[in-house]
VEXDREN-2710 file (C-alpha; in Angstrom, 1 decimal):
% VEXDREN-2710
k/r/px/py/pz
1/UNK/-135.8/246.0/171.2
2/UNK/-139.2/246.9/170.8
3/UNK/-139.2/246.3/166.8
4/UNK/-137.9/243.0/167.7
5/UNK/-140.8/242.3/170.1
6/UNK/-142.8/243.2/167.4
7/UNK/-141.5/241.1/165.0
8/UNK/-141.9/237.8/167.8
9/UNK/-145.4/238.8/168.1
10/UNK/-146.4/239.1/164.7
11/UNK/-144.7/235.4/164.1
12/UNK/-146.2/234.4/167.4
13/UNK/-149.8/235.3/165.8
14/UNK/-149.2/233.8/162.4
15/UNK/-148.0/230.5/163.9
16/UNK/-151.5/230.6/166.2
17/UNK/-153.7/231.4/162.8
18/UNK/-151.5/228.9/160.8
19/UNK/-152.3/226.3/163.6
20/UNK/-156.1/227.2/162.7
21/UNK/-155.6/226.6/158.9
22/UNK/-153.7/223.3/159.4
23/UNK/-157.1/222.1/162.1
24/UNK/-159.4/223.8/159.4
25/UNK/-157.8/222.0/156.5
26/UNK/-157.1/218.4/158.1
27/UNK/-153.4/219.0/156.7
28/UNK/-151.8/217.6/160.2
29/UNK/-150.3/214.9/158.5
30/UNK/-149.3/216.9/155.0
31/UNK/-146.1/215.4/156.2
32/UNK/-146.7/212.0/157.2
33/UNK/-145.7/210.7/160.4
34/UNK/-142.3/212.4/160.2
35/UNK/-141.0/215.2/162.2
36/UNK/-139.3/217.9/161.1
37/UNK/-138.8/216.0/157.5
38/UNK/-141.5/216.0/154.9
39/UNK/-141.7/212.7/153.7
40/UNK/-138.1/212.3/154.2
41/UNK/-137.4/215.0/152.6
42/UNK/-136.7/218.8/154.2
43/UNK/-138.5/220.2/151.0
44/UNK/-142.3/219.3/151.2
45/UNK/-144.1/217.7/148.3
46/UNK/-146.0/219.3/145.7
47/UNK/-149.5/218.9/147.7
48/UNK/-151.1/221.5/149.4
49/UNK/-151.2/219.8/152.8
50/UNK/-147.8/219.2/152.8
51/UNK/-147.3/223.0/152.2
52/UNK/-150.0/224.3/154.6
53/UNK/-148.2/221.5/157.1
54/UNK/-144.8/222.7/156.5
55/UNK/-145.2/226.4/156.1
56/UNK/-146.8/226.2/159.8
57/UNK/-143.8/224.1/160.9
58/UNK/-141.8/227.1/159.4
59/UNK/-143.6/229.9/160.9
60/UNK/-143.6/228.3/164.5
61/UNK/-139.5/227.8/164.2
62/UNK/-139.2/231.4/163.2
63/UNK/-141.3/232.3/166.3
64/UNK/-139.7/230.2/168.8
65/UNK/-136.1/231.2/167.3
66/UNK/-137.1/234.8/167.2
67/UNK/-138.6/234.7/171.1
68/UNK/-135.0/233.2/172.3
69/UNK/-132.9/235.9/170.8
70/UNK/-135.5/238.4/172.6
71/UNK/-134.8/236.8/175.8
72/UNK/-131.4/237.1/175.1
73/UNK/-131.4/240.7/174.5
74/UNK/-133.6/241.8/176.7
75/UNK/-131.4/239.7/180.1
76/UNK/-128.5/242.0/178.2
77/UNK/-130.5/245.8/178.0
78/UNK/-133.4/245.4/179.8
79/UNK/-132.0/243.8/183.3
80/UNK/-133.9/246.6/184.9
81/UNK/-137.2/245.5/184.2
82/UNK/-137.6/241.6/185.6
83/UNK/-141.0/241.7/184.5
84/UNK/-140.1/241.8/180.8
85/UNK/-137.8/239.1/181.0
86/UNK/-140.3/237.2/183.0
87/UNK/-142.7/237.4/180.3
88/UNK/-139.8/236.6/177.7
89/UNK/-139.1/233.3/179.5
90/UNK/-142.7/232.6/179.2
91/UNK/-142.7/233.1/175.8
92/UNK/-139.5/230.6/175.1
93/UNK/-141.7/228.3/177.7
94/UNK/-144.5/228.0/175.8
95/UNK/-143.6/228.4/172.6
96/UNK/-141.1/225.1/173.1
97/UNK/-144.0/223.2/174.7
98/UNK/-146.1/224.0/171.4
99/UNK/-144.1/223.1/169.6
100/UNK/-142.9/220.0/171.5
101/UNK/-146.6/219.2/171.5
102/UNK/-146.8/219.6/167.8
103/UNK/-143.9/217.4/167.4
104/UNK/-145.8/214.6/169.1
105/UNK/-149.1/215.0/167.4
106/UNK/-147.9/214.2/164.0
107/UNK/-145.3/211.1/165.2
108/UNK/-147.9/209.7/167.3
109/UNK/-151.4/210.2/167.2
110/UNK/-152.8/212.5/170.4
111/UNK/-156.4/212.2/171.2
112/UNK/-158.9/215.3/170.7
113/UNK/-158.3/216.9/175.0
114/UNK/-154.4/216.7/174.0
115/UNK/-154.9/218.6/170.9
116/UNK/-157.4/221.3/172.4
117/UNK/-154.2/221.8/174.9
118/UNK/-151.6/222.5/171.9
119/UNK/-153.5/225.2/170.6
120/UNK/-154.0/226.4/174.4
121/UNK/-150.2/226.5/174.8
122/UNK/-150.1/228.7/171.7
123/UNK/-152.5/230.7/172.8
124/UNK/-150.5/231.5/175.9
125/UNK/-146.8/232.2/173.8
126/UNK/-148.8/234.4/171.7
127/UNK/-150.1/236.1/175.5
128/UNK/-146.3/236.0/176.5
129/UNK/-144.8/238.1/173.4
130/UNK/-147.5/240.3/173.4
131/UNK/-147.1/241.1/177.1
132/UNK/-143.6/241.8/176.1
133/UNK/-144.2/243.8/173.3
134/UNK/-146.5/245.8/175.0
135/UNK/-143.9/246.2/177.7
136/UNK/-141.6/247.2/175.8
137/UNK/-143.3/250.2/174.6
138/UNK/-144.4/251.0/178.0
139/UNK/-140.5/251.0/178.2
140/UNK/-139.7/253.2/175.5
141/UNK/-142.9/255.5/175.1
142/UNK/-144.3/256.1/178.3
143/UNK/-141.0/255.9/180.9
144/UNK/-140.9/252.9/182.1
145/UNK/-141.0/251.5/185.8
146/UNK/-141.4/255.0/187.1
147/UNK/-145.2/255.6/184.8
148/UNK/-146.7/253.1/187.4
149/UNK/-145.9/255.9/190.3
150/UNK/-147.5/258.6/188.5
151/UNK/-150.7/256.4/187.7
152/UNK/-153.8/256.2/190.4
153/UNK/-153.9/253.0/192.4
154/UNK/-156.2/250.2/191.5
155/UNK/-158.2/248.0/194.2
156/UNK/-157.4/244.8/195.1
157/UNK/-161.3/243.5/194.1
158/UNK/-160.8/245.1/190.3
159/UNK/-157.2/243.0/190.2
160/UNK/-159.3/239.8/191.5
161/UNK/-162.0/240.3/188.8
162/UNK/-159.6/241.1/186.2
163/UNK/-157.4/237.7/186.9
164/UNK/-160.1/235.4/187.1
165/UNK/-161.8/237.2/184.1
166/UNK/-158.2/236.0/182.4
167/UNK/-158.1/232.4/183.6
168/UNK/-162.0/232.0/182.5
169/UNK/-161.7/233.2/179.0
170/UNK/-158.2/230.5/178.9
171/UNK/-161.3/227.9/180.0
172/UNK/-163.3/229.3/177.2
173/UNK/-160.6/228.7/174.6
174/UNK/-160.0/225.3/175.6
175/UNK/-163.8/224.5/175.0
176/UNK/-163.3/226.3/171.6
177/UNK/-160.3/224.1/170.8
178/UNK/-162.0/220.9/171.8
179/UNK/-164.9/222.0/170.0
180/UNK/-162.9/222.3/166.8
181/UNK/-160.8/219.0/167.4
182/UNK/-164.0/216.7/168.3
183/UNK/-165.6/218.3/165.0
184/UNK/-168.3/219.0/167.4
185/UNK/-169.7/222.5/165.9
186/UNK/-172.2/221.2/163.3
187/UNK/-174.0/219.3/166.2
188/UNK/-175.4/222.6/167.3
189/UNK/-176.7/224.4/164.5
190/UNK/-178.8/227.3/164.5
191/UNK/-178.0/230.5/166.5
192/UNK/-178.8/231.7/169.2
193/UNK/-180.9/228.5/169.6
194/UNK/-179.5/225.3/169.5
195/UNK/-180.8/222.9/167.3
196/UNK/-184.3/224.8/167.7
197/UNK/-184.1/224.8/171.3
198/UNK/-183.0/226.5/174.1
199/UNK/-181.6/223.7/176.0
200/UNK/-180.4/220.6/173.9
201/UNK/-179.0/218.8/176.2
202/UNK/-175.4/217.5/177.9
203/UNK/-174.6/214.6/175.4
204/UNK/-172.1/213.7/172.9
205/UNK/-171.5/216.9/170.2
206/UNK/-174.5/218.8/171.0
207/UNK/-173.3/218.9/174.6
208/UNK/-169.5/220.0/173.9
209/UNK/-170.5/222.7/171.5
210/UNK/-173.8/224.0/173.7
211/UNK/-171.5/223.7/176.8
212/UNK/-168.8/225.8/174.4
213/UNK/-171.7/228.2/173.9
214/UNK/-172.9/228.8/177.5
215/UNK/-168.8/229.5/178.4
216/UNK/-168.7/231.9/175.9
217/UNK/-171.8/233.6/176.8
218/UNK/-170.5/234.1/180.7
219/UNK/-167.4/235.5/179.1
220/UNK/-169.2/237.9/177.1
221/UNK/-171.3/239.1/180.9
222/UNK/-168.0/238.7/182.6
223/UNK/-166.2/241.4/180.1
224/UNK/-169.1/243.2/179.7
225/UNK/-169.5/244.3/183.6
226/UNK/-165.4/245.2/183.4
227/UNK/-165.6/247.5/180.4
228/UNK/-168.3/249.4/182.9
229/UNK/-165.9/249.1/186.1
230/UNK/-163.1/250.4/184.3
231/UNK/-165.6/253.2/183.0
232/UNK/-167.1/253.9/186.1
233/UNK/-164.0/253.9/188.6
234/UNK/-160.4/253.8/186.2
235/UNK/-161.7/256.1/183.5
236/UNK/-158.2/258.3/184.2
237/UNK/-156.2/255.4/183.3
238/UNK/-156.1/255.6/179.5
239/UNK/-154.1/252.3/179.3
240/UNK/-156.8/250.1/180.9
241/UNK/-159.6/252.3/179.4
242/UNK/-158.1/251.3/176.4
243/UNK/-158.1/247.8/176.7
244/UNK/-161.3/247.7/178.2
245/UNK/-162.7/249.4/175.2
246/UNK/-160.5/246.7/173.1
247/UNK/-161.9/244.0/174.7
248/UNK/-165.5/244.1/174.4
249/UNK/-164.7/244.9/170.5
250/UNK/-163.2/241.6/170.6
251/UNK/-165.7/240.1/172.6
252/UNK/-168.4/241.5/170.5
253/UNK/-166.9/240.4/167.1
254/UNK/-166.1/237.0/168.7
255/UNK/-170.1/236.6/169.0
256/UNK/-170.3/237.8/165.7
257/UNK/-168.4/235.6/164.1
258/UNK/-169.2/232.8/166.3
259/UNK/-173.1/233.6/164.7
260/UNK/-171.8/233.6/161.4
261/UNK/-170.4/230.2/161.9
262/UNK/-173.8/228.8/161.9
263/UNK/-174.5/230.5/158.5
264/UNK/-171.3/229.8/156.6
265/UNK/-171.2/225.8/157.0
266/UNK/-172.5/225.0/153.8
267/UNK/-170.1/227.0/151.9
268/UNK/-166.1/225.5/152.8
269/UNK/-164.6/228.4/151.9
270/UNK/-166.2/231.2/153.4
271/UNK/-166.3/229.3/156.7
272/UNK/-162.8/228.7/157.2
273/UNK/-161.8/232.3/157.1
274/UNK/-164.9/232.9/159.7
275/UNK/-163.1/230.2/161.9
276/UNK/-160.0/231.3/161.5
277/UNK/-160.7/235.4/162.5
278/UNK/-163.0/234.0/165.2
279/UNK/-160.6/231.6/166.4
280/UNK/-157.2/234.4/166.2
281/UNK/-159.7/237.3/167.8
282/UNK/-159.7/235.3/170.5
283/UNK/-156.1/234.7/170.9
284/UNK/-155.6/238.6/170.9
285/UNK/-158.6/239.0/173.5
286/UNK/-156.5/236.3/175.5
287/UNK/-153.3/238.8/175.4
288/UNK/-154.9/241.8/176.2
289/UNK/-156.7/240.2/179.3
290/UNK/-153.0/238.9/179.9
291/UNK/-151.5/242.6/180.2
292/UNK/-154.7/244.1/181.8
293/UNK/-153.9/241.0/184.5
294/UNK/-150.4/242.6/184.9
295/UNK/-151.3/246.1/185.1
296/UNK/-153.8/245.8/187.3
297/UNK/-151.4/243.6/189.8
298/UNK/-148.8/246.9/189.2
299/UNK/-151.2/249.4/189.8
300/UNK/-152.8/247.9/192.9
301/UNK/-149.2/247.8/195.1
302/UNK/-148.1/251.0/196.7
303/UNK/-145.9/253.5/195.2
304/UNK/-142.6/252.8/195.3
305/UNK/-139.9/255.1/196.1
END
């Protein structure tokens, strides 16, 4: 059960990144205006959008097919534990509404806001499976249900800061994805200035990518200050000290790369690989902050007897 999770993940993460080299690439329509044939055909032409197109239309069936038969096993071993099926439902959710989403954007065509929500969805299946994976070794590693008894009790501030620390960075993607789907990130070269300046104003592209700047930047602060409460008050729980520490690695390298952004755009290659790790570090920051958000909500109810 666990490999399995695994394996739902991993598909889970390759259909977010392949989502990034289809946006990257402007290979949305590889396949025309037909869903799920290839120019009629189920065998895409010999172009490489219609490969990059398909292969992602591939990858994201193998994901939502894999997440339903996880579902279905763990309802059948795992009835014990409602909170991995929860997150297993959530998964099938989401994943159907991407790709339902998806669907849509190639038959008809979806404006920029509509687009930035696709990749949010897949941002939040790819949260789901993780959540489930990590569950799911929880399960089988630690001892399940009964590890949360034997772990200190968490306040119901650090649980507040954590959840809205979770929703926020989901705002921060969103800007990310409308960033990338407006075609807005040129407007605001330079870094950490803006087009020279520290404030370039509200308007047009320079305002959606600054505006995408100033999120990230709170994010950065928000995770920041709970790597230090986790330090300061948690440090005996390894499991949130760990993704604490994981966190602000990912936060960190999502600055870095966001830098690098600015410094790549003249060379095509070498910048779609920097959008495409800083774009996918983000979706695993998303997940961890996900399961912190659960833990946290575990560890801050009594003990159960």
């Amino acid at each position: 059960m666990k490999k399995l999770s695994y394996l739902t993940t991993i598909f889970m993460f390759f259909a977010t990144f392949g989502g990034g080299v289809v946006t990257r690439t402007e290979s949305g329509l590889g396949c025309g205006n037909e869903w799920p044939l290839c120019h009629g055909k189920f065998v895409p032409a010999h172009t490489l959008a219609s490969i990059i197109e398909y292969t992602h239309r591939l990858v994201s069936s193998t994901a939502g097919i894999l997440s339903i038969i996880t579902l279905i096993l763990f309802v059948i071993y795992y009835r014990h534990r409602k909170d991995l099926i929860l997150f297993a439902v959530l998964t099938v959710v989401f994943v159907s509404i991407q790709g339902i989403m998806g669907a849509l954007a190639v038959v008809f065509t979806q404006s920029p806001p509509v687009m930035a929500l696709h990749l949010g969805f897949a941002f939040i299946s790819l949260a789901c499976s993780l959540m489930t994976s990590l569950g799911a070794r929880q399960e089988e590693k630690l001892g399940g249900l009964a590890l949360f008894n034997q772990m200190p009790r968490t306040s119901n501030r650090l649980r507040n800061y954590v959840w809205i620390t979770t929703v926020y960075s989901y705002v921060v993607v969103y800007t990310g994805a409308f960033v990338s789907h407006t075609n807005s990130a040129a407007a605001c070269s330079g870094f950490p200035l803006c087009n020279g300046v520290i404030f370039p104003g509200l308007t047009g592209a320079v305002g959606i990518a600054f505006l995408h700047r100033l999120a990230g930047l709170v994010l950065v602060i928000f995770i920041l200050i709970l790597c230090w409460l986790l330090y300061r008050f948690y440090w005996n729980i390894r499991e949130l000290r760990i993704l604490g520490y994981s966190s602000v690695a990912l936060i960190l390298f999502q600055v870095a790369s966001g830098a690098s952004l600015m410094f790549t755009m003249d060379n095509p290659e070498v910048y779609m690989f920097v959008v495409l790790a800083h774009v996918t570090s983000i979706a695993v920051l998303f997940g961890l902050l996900s399961y912190m958000s659960y833990l946290v909500w575990r560890l801050s109810k009594p003990v159960t007897s």
